[in-house]
Each structure stands twice: as C-alpha cells, then as structure tokens.
BASETI-553886 format. One record per atom (N, C-alpha, C, O): atom name; x, y, z. Coordinates in Angstrom, 3 decimals, m for minus. Layout:
// BASETI-553886
ATOM   a         u         v         w
ATOM  CA         X         Y         Z
...
// end
This chain:
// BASETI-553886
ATOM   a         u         v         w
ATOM   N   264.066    65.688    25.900
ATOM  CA   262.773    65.097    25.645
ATOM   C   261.815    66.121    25.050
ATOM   O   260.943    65.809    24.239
ATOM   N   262.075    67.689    25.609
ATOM  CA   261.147    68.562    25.066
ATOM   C   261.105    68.667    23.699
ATOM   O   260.163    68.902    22.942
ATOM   N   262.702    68.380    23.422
ATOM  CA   262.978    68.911    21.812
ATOM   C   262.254    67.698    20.703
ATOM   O   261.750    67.853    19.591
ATOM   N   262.416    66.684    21.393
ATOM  CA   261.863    65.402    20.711
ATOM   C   260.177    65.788    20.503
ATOM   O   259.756    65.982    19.363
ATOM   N   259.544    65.853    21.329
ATOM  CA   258.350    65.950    21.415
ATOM   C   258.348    67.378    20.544
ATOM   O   258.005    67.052    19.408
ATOM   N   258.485    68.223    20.569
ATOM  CA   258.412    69.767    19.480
ATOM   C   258.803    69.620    17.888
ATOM   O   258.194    70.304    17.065
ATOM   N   259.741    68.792    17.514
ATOM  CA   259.933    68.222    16.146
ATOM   C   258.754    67.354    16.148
ATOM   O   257.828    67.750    15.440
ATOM   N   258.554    66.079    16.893
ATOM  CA   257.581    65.532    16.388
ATOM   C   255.910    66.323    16.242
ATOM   O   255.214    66.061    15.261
ATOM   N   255.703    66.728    16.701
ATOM  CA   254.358    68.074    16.546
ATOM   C   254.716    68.592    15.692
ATOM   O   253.698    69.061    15.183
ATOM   N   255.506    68.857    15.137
ATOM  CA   255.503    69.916    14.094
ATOM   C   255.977    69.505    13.021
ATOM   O   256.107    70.297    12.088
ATOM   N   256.403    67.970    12.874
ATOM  CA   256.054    66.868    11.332
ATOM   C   254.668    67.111    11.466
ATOM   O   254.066    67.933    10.776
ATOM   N   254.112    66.356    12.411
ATOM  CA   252.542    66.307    12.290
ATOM   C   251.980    67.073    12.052
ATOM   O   251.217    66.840    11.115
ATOM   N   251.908    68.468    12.646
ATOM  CA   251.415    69.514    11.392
ATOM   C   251.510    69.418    10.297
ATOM   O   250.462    69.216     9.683
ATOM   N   252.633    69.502     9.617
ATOM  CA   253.130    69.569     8.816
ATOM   C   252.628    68.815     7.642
ATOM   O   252.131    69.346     6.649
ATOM   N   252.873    66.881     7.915
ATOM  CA   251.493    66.100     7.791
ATOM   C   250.023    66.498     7.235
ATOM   O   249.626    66.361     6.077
ATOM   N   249.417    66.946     8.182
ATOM  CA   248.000    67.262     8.708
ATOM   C   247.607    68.152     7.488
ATOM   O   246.701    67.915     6.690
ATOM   N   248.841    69.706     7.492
ATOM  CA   248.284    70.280     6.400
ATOM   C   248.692    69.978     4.532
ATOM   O   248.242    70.553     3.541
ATOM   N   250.000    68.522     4.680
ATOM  CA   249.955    68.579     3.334
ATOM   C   248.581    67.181     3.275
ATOM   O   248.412    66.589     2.209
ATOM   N   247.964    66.918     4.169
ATOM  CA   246.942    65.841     3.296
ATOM   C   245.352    66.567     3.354
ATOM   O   244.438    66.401     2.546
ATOM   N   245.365    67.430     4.608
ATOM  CA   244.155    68.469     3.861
ATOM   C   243.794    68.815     2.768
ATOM   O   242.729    68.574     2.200
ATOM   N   245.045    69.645     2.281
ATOM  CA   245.380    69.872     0.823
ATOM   C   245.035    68.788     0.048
ATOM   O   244.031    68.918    m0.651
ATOM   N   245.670    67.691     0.011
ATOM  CA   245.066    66.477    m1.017
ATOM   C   243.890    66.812    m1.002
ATOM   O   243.435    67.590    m1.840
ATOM   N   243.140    66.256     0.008
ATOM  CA   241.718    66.054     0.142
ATOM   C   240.835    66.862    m0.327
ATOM   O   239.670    66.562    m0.589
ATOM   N   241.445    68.132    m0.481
ATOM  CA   240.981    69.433    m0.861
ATOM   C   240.859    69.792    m1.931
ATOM   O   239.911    70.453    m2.354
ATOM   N   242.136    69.280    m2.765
ATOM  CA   242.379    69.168    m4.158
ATOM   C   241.211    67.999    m4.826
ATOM   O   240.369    68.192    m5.703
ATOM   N   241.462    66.974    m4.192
ATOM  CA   240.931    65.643    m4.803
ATOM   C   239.245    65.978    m4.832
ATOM   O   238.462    65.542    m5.676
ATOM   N   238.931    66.802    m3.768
ATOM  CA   237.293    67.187    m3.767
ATOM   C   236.801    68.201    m4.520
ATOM   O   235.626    68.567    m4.521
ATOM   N   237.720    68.675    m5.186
ATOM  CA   237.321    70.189    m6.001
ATOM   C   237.263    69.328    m7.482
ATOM   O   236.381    69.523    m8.318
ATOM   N   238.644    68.097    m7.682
ATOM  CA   238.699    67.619    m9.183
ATOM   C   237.312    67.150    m9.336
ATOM   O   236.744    67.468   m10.381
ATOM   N   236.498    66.255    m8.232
ATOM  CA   235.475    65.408    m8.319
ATOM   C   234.261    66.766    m8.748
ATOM   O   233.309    66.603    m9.511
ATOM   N   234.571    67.927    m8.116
ATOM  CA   233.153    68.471    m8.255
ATOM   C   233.174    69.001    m9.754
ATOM   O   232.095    69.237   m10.297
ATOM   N   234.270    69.180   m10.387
ATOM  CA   234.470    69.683   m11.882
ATOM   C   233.741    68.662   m12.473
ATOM   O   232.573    68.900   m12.779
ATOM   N   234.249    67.498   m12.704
ATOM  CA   233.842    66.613   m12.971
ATOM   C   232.231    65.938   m13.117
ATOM   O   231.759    65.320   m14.071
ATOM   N   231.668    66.261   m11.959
ATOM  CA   230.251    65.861   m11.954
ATOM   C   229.540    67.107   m11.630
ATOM   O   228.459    67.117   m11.042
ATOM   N   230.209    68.226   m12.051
ATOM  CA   229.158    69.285   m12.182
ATOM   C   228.400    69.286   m13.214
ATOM   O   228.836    68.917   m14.305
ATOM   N   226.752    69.827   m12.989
ATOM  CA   225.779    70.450   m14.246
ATOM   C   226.391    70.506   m15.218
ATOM   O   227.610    70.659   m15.139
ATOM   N   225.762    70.402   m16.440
ATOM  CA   225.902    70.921   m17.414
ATOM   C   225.278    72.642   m17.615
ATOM   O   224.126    72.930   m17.292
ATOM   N   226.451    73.866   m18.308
ATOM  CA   225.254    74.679   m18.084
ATOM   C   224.600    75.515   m19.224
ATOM   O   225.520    75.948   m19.916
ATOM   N   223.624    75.844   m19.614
ATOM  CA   222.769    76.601   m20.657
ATOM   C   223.532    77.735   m20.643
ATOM   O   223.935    78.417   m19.700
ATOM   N   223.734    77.883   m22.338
ATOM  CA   224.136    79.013   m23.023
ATOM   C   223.417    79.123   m24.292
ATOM   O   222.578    78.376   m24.796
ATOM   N   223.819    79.977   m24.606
ATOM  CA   223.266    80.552   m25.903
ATOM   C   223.712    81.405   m27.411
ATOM   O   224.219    82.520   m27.524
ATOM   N   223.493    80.868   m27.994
ATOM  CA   223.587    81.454   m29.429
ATOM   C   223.270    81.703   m30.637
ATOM   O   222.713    80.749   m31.180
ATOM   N   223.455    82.948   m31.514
ATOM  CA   222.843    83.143   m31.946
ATOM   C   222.835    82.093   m33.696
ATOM   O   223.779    81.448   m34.152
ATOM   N   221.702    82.239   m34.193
ATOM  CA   221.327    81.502   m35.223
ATOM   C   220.973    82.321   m36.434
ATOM   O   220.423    83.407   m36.250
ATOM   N   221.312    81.784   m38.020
ATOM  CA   220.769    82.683   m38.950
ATOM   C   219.749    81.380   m39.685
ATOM   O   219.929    80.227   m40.076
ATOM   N   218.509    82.432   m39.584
ATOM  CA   217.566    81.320   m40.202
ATOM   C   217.372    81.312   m41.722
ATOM   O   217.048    82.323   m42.345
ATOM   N   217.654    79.734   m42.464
ATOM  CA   218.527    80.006   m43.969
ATOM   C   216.695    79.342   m44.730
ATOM   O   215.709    78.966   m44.096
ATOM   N   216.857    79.425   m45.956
ATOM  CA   215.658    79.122   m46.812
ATOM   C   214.951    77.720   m45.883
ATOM   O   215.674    77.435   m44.928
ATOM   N   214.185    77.175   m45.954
ATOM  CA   213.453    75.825   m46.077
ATOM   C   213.549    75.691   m44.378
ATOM   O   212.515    75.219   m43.904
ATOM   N   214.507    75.992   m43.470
ATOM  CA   214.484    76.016   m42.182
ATOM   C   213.340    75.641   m41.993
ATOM   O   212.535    75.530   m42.917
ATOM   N   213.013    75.332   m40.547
ATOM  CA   211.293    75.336   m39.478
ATOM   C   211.926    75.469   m38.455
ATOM   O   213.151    75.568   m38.385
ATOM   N   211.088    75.484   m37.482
ATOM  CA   211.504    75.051   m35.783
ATOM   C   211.659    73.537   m35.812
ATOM   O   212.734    73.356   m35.240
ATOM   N   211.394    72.892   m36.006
ATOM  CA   211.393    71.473   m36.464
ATOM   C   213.135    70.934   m36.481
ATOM   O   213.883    70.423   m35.648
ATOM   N   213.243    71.310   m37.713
ATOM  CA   214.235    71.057   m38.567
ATOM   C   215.695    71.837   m38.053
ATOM   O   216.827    71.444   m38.333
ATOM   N   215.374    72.960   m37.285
ATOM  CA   216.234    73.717   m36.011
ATOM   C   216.409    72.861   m34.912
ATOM   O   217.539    72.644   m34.473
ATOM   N   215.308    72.307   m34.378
ATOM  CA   215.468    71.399   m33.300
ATOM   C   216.244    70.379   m33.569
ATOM   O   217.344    70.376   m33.016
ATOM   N   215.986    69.549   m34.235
ATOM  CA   216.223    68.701   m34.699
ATOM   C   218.102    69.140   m35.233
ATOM   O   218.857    68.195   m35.006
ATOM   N   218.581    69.996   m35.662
ATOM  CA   219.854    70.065   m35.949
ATOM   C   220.854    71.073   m34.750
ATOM   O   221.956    71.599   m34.898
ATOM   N   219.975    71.047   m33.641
ATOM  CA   220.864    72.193   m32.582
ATOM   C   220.168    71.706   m31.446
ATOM   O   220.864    72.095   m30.508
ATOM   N   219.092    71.011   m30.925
ATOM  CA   218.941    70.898   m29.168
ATOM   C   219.684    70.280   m28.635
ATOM   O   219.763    70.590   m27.446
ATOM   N   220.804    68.910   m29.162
ATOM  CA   221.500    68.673   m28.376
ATOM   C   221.452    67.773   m27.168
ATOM   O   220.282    67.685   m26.794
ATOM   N   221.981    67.320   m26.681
ATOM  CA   221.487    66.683   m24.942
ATOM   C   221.480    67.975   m24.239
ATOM   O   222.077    69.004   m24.555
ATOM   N   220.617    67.728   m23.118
ATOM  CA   220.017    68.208   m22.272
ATOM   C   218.734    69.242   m21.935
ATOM   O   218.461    70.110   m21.106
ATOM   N   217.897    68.364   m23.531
ATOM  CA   216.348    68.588   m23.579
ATOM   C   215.827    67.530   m23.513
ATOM   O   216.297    66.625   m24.203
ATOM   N   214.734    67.284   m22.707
ATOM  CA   214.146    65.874   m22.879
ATOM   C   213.424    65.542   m24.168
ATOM   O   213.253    64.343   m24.392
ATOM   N   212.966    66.435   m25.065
ATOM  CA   212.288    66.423   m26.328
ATOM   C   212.055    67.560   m27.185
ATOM   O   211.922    68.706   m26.757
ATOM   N   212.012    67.269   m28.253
ATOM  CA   211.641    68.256   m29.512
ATOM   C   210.883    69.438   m29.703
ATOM   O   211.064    70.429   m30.411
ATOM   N   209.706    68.999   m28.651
ATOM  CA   208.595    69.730   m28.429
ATOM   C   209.336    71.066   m27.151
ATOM   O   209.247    72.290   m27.238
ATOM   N   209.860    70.433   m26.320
ATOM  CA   210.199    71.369   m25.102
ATOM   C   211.591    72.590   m25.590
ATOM   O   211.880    73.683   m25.102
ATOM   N   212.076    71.980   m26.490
ATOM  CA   212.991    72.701   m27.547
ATOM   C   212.581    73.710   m27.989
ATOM   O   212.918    74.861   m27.709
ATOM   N   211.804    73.332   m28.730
ATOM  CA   211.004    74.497   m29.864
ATOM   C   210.072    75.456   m28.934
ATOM   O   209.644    76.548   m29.309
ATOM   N   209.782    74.762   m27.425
ATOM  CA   208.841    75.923   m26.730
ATOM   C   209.665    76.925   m26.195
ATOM   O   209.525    78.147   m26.160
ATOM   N   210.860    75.921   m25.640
ATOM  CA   211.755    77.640   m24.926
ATOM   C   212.579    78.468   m26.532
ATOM   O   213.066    79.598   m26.514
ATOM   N   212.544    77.708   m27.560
ATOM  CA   213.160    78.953   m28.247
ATOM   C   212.051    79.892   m28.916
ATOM   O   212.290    80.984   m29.432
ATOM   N   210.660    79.216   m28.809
ATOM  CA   209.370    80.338   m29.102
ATOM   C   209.568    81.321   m28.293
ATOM   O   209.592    82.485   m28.694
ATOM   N   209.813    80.834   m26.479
ATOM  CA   209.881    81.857   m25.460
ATOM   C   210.762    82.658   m25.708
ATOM   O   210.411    83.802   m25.996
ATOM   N   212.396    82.275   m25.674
ATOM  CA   213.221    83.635   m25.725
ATOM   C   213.278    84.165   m26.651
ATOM   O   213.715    85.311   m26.551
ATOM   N   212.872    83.659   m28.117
ATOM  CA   212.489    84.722   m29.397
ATOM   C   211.289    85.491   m29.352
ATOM   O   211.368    86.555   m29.965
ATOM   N   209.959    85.195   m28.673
ATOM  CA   209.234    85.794   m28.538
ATOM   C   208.193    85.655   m29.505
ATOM   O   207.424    86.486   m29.990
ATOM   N   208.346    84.309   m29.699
ATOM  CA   207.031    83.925   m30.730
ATOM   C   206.011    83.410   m30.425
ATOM   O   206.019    82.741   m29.392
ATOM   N   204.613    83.540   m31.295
ATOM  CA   203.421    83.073   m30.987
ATOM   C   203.248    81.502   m31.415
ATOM   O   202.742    80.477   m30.956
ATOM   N   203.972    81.931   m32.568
ATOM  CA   203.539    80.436   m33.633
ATOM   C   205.033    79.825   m33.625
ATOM   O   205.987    79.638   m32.869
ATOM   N   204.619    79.636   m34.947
ATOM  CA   205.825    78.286   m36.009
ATOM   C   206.542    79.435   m37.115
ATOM   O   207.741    79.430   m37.393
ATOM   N   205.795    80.155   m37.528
ATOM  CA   206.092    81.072   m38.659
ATOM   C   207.875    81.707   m38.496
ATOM   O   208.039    82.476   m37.548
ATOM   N   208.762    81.489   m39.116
ATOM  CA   210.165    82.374   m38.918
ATOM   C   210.819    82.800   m40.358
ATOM   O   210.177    82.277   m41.268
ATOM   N   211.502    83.299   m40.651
ATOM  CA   211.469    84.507   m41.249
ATOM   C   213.282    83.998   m41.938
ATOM   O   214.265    84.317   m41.270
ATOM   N   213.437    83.285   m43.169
ATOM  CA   214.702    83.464   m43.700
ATOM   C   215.436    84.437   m43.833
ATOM   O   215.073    85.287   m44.647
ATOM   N   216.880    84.673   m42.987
ATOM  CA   217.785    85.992   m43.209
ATOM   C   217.360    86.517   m42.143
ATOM   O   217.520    87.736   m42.191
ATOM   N   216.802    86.106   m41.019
ATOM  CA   216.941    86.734   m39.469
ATOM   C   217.704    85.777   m39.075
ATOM   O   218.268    84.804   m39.577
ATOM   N   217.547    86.509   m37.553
ATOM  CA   218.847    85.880   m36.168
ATOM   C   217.835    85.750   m35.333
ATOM   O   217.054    86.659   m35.054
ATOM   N   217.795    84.534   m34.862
ATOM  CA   217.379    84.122   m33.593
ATOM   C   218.232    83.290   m32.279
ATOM   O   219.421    82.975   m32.220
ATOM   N   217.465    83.147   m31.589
ATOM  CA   218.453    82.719   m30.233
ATOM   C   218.173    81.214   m30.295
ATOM   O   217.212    80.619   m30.783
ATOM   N   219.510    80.654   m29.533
ATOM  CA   218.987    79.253   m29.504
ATOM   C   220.068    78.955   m28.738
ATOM   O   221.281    79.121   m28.873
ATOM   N   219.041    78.257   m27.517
ATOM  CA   219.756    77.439   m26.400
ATOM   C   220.142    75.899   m26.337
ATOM   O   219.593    74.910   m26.822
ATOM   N   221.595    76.095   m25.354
ATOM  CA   222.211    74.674   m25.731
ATOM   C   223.073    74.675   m24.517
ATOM   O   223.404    75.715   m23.946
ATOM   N   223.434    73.460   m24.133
ATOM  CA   224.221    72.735   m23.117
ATOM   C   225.500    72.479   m22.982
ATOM   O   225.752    71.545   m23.742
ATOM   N   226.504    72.831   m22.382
ATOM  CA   227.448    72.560   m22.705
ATOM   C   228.349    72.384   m21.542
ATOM   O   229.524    72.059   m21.715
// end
C-alpha cells in the first residue's frame, strides 16, 4: 500500500510541475503580446524644402496623440527654440515601435 501511495505522489508532482510550467509559459506569451510599445530613436538627415511639419507628418507614427506634441519633443531632444532647421544636418527623431 506504501508503494502505491509513493508512485501516486510522485505522478502528482510530477503533474503539478509540468502544468505550472504551462501556466508559466502561457503568462509570459500573453505579457509579450500586450506589452507597451517602446520609444526609440533615430537619427534623421534634414533634405532641401523639409519643416518640422512635413517631418512630422512623414515619421511620428502611432503613438503620438498629435502633430503638435511631435514637433515639441523633437524641438526638446534637438534642442531647439523655434521652427528654423538647417538642410544637410542630423537630427533626432522619436518613434514607437
């Protein structure tokens, strides 16, 4: 009877830790899945006729709510006052991915 009862405990382990594992697995696929999107960055060459405008408008992408909030964080990490940019430089420009 002992031996009966010691095999069966030790399927059930056995059990126990291959459906942890599922569960474990199956909760990591879900978090890939509905994780953030996250901000990166790259760099840009600014060509004749360009604006911030016309930058926005061809690189923000989803996950700006608008045009305006676009053009403010790439004033911020370029370090600009204005609108004014400069054909045949590199600037930064953030995006979602």
């Amino acid at each position: 009877m002992k031996k009966g009862f010691v095999i069966i405990a030790v399927i059930a382990v056995i059990i126990s830790c291959f459906m942890l594992t599922m569960f474990s697995r199956a909760s990591q696929s879900e978090e890939t899945v509905t994780s953030e999107p996250v901000k990166l960055y790259r760099s840009y060459l600014i060509k004749r006729g360009d604006t911030l405008s016309s930058i926005a408008k061809d690189n923000m992408g989803e996950g700006f709510s608008s045009e305006k909030e676009y053009i403010d964080e790439v004033r911020q990490i370029n370090g600009f006052c204005g609108d004014s940019i400069l054909s045949g430089a590199y600037i930064i420009l953030p995006y979602y991915e």
